[in-house]
Backbone of each chain as ProteinMPNN parsed JSONL, in Angstrom:
{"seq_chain_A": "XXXXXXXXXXXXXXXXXXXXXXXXXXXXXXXXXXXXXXXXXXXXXXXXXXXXXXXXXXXXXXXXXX", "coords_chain_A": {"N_chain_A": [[41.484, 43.723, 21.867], [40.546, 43.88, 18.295], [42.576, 45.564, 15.925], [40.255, 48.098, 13.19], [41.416, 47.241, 10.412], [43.43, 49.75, 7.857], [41.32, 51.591, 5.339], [42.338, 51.924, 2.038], [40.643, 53.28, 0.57], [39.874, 55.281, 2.031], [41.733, 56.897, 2.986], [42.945, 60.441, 1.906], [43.874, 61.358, -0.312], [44.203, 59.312, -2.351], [41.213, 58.96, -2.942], [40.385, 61.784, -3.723], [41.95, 61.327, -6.006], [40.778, 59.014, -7.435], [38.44, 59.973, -7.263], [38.819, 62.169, -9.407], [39.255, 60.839, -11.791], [37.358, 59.447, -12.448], [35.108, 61.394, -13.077], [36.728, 62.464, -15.435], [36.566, 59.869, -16.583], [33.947, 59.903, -17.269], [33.264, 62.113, -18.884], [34.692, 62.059, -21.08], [33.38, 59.649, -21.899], [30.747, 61.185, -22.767], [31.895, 63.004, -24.907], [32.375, 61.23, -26.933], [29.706, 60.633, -27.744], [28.496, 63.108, -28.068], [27.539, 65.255, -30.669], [25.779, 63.069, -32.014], [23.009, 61.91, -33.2], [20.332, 59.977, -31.748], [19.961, 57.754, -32.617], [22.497, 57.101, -33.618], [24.175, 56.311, -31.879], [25.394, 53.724, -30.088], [24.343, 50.452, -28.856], [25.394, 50.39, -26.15], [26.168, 52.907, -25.52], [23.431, 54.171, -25.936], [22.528, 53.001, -23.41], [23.735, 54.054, -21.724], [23.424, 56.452, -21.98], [20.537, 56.406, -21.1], [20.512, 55.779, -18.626], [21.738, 57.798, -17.342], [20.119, 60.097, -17.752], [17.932, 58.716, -16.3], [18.509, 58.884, -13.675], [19.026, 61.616, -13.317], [16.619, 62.278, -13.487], [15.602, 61.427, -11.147], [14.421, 58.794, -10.876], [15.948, 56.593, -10.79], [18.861, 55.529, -8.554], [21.952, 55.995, -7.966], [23.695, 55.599, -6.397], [25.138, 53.117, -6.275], [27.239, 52.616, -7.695], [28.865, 54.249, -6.656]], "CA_chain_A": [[40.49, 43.919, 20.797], [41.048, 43.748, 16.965], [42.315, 47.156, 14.981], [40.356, 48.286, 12.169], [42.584, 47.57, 9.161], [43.129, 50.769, 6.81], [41.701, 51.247, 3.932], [43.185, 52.968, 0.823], [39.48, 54.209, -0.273], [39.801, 56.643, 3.142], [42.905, 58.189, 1.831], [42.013, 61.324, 1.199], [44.999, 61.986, -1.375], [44.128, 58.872, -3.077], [40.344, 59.439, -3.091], [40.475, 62.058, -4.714], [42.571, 61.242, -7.615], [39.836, 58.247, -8.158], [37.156, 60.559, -8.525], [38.94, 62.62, -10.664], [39.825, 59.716, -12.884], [35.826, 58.74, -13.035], [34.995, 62.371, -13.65], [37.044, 62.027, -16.342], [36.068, 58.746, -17.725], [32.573, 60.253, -17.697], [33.124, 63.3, -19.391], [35.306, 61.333, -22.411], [32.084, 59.16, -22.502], [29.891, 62.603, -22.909], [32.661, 63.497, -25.702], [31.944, 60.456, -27.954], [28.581, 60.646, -27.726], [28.093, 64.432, -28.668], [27.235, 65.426, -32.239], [25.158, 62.177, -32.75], [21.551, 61.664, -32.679], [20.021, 59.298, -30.44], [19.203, 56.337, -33.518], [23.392, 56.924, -34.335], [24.69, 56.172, -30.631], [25.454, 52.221, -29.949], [22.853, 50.552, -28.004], [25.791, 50.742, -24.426], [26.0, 54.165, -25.389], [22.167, 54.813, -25.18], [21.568, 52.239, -22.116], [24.171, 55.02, -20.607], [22.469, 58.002, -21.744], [18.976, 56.932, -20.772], [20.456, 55.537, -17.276], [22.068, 59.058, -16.638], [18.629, 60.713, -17.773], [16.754, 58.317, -15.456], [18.987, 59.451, -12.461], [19.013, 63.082, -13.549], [15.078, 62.807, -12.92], [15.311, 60.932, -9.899], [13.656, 57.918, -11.328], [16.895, 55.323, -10.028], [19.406, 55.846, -7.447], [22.861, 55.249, -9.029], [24.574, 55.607, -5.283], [25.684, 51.713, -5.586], [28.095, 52.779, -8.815], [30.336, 55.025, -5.948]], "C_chain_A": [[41.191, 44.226, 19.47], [41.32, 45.313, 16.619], [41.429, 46.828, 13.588], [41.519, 48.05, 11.518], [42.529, 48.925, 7.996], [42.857, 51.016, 5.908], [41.713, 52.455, 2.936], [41.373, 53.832, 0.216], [39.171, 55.43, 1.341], [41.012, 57.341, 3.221], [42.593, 59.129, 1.431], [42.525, 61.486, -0.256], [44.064, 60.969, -2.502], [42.414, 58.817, -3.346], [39.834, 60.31, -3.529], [40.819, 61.794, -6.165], [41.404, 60.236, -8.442], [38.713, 58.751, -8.333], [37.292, 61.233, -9.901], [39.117, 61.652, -11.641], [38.116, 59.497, -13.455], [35.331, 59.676, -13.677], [35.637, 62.217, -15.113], [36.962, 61.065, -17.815], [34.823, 58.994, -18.466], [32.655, 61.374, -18.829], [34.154, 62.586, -20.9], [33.737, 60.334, -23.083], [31.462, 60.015, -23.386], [30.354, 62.707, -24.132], [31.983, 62.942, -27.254], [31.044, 60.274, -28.113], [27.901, 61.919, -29.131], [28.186, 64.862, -30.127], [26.691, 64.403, -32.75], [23.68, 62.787, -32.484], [21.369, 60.073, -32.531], [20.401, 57.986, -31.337], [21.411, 56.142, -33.636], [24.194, 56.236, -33.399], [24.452, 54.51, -31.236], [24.788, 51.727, -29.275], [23.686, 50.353, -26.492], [26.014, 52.64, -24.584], [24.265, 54.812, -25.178], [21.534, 53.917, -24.285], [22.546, 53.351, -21.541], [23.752, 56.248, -20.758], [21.516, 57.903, -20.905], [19.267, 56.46, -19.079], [20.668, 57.126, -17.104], [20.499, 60.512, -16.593], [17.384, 60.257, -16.615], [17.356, 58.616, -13.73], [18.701, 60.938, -12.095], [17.045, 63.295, -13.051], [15.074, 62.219, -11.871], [14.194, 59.695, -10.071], [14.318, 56.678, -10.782], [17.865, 56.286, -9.182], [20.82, 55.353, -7.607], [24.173, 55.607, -7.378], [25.22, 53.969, -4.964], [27.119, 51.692, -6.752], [29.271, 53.763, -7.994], [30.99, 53.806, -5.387]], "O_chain_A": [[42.298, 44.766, 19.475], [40.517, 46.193, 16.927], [41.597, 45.802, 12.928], [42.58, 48.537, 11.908], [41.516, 49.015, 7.302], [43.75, 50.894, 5.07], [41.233, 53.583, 3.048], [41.27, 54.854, -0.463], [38.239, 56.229, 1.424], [41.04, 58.512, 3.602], [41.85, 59.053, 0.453], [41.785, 61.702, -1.216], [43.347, 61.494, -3.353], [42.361, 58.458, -4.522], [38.686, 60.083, -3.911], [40.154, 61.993, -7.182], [41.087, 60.411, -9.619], [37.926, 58.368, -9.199], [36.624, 61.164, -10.933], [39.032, 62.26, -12.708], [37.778, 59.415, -14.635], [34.964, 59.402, -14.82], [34.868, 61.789, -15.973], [37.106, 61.182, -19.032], [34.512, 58.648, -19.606], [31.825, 61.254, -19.73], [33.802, 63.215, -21.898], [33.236, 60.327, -24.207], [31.503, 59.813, -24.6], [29.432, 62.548, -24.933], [31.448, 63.537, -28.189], [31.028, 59.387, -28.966], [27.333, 61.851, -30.221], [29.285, 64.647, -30.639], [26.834, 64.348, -33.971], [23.324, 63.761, -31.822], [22.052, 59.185, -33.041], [21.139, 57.159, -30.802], [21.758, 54.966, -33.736], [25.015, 55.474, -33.909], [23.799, 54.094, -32.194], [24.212, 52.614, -28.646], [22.935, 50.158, -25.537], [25.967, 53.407, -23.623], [23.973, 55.73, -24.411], [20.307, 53.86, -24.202], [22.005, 53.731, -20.502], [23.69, 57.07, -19.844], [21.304, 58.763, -20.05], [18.382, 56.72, -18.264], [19.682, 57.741, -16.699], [20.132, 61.37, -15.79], [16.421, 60.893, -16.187], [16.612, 58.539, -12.752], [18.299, 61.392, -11.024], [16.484, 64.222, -12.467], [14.062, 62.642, -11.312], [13.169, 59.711, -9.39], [13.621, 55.763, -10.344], [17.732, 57.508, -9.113], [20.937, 54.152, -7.361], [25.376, 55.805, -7.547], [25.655, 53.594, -3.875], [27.959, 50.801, -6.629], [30.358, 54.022, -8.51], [32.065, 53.9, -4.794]]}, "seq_chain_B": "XXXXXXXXXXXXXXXXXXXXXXXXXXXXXXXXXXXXXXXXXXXXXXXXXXXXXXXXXXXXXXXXXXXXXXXXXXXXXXXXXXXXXXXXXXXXXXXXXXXXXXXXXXXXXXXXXXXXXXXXXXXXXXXXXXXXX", "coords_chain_B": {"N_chain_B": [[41.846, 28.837, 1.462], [45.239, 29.539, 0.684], [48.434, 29.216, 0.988], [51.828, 30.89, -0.067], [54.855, 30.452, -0.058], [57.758, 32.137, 0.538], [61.054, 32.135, -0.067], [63.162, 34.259, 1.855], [65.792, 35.099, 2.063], [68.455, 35.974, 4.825], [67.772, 38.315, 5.64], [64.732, 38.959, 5.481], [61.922, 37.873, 6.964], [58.511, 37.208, 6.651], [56.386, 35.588, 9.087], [53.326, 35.616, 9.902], [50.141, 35.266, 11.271], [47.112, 34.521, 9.812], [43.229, 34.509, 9.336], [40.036, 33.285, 8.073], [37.062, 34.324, 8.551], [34.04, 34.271, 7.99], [33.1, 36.553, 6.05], [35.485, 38.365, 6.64], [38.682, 39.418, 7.478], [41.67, 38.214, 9.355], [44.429, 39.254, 11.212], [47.897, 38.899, 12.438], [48.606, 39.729, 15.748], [52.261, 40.404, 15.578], [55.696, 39.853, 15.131], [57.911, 41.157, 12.598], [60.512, 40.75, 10.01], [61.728, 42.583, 7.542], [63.853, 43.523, 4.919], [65.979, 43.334, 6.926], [65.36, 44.775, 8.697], [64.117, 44.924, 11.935], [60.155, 44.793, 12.35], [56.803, 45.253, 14.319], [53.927, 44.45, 14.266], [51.861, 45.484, 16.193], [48.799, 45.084, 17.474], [46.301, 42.69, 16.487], [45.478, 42.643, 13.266], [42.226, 43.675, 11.84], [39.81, 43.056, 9.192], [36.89, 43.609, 7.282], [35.717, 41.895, 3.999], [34.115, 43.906, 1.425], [32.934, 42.988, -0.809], [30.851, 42.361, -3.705], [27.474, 42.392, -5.546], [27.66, 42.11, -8.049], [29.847, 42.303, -9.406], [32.966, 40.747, -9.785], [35.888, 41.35, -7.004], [38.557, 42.235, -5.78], [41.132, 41.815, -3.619], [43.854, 43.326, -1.633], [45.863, 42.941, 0.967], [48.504, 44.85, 2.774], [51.471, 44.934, 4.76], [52.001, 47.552, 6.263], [54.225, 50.998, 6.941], [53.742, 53.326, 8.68], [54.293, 56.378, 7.38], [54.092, 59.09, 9.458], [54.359, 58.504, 11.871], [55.87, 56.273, 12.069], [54.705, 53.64, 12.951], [53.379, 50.238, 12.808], [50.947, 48.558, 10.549], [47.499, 47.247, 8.855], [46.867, 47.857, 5.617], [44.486, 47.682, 3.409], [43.594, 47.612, 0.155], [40.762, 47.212, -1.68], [38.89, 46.771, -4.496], [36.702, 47.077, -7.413], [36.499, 44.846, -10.183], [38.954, 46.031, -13.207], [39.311, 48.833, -12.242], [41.526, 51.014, -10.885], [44.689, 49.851, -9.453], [45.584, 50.667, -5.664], [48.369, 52.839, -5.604], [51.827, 52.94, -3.982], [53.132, 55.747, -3.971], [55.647, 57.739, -3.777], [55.091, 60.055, -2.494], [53.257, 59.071, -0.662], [51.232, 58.409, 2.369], [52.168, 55.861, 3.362], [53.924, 53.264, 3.753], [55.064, 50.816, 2.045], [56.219, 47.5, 3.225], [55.037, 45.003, 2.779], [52.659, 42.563, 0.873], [50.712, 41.253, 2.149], [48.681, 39.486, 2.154], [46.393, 38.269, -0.695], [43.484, 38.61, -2.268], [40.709, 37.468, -4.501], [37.808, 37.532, -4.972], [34.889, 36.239, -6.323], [31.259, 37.383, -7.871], [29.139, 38.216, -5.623], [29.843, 36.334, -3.629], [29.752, 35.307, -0.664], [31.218, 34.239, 1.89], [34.343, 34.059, 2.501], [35.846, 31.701, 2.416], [34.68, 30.794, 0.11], [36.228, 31.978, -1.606], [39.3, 32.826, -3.655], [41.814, 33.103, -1.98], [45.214, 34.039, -1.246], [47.976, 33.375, 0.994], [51.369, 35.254, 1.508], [53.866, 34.065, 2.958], [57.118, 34.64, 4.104], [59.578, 33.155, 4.57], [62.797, 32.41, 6.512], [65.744, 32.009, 4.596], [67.402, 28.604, 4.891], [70.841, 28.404, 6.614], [73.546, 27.848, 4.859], [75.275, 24.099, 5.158], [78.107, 24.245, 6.912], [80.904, 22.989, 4.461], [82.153, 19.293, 4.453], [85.401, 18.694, 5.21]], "CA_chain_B": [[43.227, 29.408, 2.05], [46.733, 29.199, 0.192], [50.114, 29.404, 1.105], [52.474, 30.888, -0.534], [55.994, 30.69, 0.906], [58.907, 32.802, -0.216], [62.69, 32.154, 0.717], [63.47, 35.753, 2.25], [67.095, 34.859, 2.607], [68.456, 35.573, 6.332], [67.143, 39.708, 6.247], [63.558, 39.17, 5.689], [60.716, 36.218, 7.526], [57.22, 37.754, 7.566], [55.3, 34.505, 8.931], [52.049, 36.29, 10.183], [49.479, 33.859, 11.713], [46.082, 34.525, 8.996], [42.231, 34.173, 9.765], [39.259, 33.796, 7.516], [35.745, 34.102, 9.07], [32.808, 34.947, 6.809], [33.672, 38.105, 4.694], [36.458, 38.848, 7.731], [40.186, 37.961, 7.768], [42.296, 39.031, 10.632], [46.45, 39.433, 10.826], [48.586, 39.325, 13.414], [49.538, 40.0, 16.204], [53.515, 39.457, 15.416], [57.075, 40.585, 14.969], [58.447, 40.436, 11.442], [61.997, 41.495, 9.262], [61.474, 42.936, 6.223], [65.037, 44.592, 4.569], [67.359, 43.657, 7.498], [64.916, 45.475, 9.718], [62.509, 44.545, 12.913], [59.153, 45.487, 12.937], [55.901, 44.588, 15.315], [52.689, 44.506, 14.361], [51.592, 45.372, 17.482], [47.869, 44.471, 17.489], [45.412, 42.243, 15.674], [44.464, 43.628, 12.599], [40.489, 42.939, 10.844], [39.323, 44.202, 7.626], [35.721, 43.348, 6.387], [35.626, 42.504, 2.763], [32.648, 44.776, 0.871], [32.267, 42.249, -1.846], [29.99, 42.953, -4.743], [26.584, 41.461, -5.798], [27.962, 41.856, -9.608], [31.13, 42.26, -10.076], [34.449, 40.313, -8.973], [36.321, 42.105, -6.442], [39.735, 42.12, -5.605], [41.601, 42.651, -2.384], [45.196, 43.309, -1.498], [46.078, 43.213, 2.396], [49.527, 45.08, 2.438], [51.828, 45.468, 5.887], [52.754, 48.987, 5.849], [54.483, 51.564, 7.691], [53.2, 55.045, 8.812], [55.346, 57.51, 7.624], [54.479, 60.489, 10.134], [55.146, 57.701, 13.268], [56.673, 54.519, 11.912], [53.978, 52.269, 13.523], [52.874, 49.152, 11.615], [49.022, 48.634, 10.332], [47.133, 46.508, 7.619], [46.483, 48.765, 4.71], [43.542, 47.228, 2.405], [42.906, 47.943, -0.917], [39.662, 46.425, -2.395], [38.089, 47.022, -5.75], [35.854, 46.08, -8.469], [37.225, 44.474, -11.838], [39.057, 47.466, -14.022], [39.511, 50.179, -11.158], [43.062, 50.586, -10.57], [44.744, 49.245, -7.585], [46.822, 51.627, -5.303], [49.919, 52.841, -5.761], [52.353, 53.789, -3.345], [53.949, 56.548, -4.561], [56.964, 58.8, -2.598], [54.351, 61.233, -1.086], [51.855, 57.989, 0.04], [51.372, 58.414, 3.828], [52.119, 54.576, 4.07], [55.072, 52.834, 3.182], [55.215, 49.446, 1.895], [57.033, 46.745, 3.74], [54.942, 43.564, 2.136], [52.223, 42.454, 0.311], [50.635, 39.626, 2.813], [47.102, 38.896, 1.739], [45.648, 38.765, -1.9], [41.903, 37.615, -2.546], [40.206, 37.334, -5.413], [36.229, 37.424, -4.508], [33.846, 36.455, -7.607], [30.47, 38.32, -7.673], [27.9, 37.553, -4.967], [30.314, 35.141, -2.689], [29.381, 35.529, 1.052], [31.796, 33.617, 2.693], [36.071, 34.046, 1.849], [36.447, 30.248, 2.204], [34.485, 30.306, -1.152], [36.684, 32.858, -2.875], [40.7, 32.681, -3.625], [42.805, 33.55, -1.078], [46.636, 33.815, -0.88], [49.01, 34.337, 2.115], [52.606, 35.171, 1.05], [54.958, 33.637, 3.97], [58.684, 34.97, 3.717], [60.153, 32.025, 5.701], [64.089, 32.553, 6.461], [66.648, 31.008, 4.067], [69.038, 27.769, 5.899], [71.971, 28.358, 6.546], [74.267, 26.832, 4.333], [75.95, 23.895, 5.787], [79.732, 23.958, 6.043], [81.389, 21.668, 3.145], [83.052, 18.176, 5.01], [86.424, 18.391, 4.528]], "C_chain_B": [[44.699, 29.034, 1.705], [48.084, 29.758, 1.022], [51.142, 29.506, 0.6], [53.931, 31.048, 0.175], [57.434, 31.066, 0.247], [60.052, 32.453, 0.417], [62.833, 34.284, 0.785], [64.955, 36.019, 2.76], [67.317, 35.641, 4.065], [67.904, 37.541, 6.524], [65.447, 40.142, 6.028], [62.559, 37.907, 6.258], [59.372, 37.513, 7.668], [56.422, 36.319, 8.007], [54.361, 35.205, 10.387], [51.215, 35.158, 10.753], [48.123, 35.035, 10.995], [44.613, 34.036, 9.362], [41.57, 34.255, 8.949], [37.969, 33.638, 8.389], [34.812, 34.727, 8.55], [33.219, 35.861, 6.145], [34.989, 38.486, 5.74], [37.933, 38.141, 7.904], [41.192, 38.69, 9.053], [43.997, 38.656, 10.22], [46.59, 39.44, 12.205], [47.564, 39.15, 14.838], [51.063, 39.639, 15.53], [54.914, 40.27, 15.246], [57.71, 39.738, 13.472], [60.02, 40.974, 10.828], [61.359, 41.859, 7.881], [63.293, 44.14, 5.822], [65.621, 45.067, 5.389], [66.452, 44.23, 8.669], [63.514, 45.062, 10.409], [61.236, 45.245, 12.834], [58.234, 44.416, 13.858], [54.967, 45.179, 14.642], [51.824, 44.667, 15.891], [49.812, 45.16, 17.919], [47.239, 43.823, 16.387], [44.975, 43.063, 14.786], [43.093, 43.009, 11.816], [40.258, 43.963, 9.971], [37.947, 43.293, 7.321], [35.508, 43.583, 4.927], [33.955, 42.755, 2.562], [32.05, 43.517, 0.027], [31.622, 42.972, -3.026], [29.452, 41.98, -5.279], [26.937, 40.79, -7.186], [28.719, 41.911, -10.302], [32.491, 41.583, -9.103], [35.382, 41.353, -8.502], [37.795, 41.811, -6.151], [40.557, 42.683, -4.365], [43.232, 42.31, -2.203], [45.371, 43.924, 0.256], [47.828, 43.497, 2.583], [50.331, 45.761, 3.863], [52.664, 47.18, 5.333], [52.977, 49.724, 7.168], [54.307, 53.171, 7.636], [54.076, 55.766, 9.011], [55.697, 58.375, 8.418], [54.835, 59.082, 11.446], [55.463, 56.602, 13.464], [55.699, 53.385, 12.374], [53.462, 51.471, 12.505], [51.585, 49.167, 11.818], [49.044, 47.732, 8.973], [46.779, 47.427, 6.871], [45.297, 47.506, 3.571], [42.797, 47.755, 1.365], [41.866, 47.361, -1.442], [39.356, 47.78, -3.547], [37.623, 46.362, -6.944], [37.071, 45.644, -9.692], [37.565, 45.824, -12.706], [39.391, 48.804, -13.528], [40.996, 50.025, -11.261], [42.96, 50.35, -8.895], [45.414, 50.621, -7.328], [47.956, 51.322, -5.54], [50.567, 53.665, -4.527], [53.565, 54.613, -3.567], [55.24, 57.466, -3.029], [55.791, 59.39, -1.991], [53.301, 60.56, -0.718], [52.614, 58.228, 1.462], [51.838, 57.106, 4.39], [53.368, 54.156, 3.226], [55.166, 51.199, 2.979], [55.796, 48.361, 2.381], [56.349, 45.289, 3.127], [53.438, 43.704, 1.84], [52.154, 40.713, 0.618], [49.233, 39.105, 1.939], [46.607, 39.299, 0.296], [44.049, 38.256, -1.943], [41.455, 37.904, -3.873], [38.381, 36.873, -5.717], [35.205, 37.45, -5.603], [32.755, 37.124, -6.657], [29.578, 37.191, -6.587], [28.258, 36.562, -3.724], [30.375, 36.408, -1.27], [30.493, 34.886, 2.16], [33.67, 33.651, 2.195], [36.478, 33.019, 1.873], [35.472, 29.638, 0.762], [35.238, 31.279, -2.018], [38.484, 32.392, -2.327], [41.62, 33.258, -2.888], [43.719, 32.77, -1.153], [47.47, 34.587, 0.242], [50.314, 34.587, 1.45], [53.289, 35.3, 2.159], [56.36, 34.05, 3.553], [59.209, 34.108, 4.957], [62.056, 32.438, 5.18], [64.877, 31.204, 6.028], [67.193, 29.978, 5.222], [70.035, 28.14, 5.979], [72.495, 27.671, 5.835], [75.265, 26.214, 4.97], [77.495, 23.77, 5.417], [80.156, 22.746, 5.334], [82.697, 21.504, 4.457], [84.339, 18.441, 4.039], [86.779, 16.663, 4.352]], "O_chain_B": [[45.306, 28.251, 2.436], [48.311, 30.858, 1.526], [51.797, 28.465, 0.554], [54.0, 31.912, 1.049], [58.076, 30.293, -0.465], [59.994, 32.485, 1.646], [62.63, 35.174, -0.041], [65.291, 36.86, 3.595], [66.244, 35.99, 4.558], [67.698, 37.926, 7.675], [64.962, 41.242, 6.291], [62.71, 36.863, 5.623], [59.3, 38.422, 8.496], [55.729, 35.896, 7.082], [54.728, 35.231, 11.561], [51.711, 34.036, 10.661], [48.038, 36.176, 11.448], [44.697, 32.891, 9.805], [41.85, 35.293, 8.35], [37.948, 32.573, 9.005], [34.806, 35.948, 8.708], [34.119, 35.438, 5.42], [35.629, 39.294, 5.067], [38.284, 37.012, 8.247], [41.08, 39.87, 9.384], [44.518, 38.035, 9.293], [45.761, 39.829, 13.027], [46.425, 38.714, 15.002], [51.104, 38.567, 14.926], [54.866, 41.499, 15.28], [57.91, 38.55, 13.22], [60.573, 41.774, 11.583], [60.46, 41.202, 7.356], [63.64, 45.179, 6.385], [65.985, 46.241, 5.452], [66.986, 44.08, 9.768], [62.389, 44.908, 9.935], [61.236, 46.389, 13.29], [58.548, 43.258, 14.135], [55.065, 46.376, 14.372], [51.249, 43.729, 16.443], [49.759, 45.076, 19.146], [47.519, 44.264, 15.272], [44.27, 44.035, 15.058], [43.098, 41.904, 11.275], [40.414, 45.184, 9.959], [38.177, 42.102, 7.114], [35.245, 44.675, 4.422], [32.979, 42.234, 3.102], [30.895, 43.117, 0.168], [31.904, 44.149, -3.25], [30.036, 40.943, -5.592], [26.739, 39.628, -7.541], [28.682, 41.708, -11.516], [32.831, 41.934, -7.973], [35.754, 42.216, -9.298], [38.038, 40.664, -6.524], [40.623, 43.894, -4.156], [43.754, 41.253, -2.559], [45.072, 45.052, 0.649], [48.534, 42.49, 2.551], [50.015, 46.906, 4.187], [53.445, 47.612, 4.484], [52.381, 49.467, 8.214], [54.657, 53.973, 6.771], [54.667, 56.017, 10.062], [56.863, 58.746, 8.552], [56.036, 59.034, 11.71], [55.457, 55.939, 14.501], [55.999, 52.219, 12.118], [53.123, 51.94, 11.419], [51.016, 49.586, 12.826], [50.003, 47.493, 8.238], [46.113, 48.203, 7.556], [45.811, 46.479, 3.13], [41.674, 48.248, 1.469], [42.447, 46.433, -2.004], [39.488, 49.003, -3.523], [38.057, 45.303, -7.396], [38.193, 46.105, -9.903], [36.669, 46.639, -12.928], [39.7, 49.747, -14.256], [41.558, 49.011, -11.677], [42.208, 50.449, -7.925], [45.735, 51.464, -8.167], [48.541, 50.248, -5.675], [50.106, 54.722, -4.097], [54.731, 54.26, -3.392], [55.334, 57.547, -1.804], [55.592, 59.101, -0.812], [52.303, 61.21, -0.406], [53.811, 58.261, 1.746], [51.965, 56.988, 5.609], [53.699, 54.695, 2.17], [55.357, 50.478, 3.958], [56.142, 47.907, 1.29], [57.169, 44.381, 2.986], [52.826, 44.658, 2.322], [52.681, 39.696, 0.168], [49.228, 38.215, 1.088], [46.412, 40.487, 0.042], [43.819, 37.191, -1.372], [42.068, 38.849, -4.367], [37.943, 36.056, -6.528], [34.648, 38.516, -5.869], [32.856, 37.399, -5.461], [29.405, 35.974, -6.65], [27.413, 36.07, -2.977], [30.756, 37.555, -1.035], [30.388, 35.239, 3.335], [33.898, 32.919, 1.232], [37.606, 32.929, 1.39], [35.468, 28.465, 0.388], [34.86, 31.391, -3.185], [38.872, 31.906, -1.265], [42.296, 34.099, -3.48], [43.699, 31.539, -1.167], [47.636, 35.793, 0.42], [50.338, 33.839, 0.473], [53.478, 36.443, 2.575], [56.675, 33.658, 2.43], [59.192, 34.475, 6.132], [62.491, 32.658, 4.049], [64.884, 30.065, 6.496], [67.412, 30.409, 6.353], [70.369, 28.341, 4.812], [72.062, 26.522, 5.923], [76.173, 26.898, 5.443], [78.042, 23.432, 4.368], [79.761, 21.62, 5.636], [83.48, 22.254, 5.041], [84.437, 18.44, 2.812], [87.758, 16.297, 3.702]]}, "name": "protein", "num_of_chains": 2, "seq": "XXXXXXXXXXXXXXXXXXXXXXXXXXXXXXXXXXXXXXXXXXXXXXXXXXXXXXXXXXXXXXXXXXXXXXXXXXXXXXXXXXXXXXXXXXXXXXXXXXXXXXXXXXXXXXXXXXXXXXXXXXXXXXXXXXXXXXXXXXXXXXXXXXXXXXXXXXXXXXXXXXXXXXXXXXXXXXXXXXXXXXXXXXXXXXXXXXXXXXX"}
């Protein structure tokens, strides 16, 4: 019978480091955002606000972006 | 299904025998050299690629060796467009010995005989023959 082959996203070592990296990416997003108002943002900067707002209420289901 | 075939002069041959079947590619069984030195794949290995409905995916099927007990295994990296790939750094549990299978899976493809696949064969140099006096 066949082995599973291994894969690098069950790594724990390296599974971590790629969340931290997204964490990251997110929170630099957040950065450039902050001190605008809504009209000053770019319109991929407020399709990613109002997605993270429509998750934050439980309105979409953003479990296909892990 | 491509073939790429490397001269591995006389201390490396990986020639692997390769499978695709719907999203599924299989390896081995086999005995290969890599840097002067024998290994065995000692069973069949299968990996199921994930794919993605919307973004091109990318896969790297890489023979490696398990640091805590030397045994050989397929290691498979997949990921979307822009992610990084792995790296195997000094304190990676896996150790690199080759870099058999690449793919290249646009968005939405169901089948791996519609997306780009490469094997990389390390076939052993000739001997060079002796010069006729």
């Amino acid at each position: 019978m066949a082995q599973q082959a291994i894969r690098t996203k069950d790594i724990p070592e390296w599974a971590d480091k790629k969340a931290a990296e997204k964490t990251k990416k997110q929170r630099e997003k957040g950065r450039k955002m902050a001190g605008k108002t809504f009209e000053q943002l770019s319109q991929k900067q407020k399709d990613v606000l109002l997605k993270a707002l429509a998750v934050q209420a439980g309105l979409i289901d953003d479990s296909d972006d892990e | 299904m491509q073939q790429l075939e490397i001269k591995g002069g006389l201390s490396n041959e990986v020639d692997l025998p390769v499978s695709l079947a719907g999203m599924e590619f299989r390896v081995g069984p086999g005995a290969f050299k890599v840097g002067g030195e024998d290994y065995e794949l000692a069973e069949e290995q299968v990996y199921t690629v994930e794919g993605s409905e919307s973004e091109p995916v990318f896969v790297s099927g890489y023979l490696v060796k398990k640091v805590s007990d030397g045994s050989v295994a397929l290691l498979v990296d997949e990921r979307v467009f822009g992610e990084e790939s792995y790296r195997f750094e000094a304190s990676a549990p896996y150790q690199l010995l080759h870099l058999l299978v690449r793919a290249s899976v646009p968005a939405g493809v169901t089948d791996l005989n519609d997306a780009e696949v490469t094997v990389a064969k390390v076939l052993v140099d000739d001997e060079p023959e002796e010069p006729e006096e």
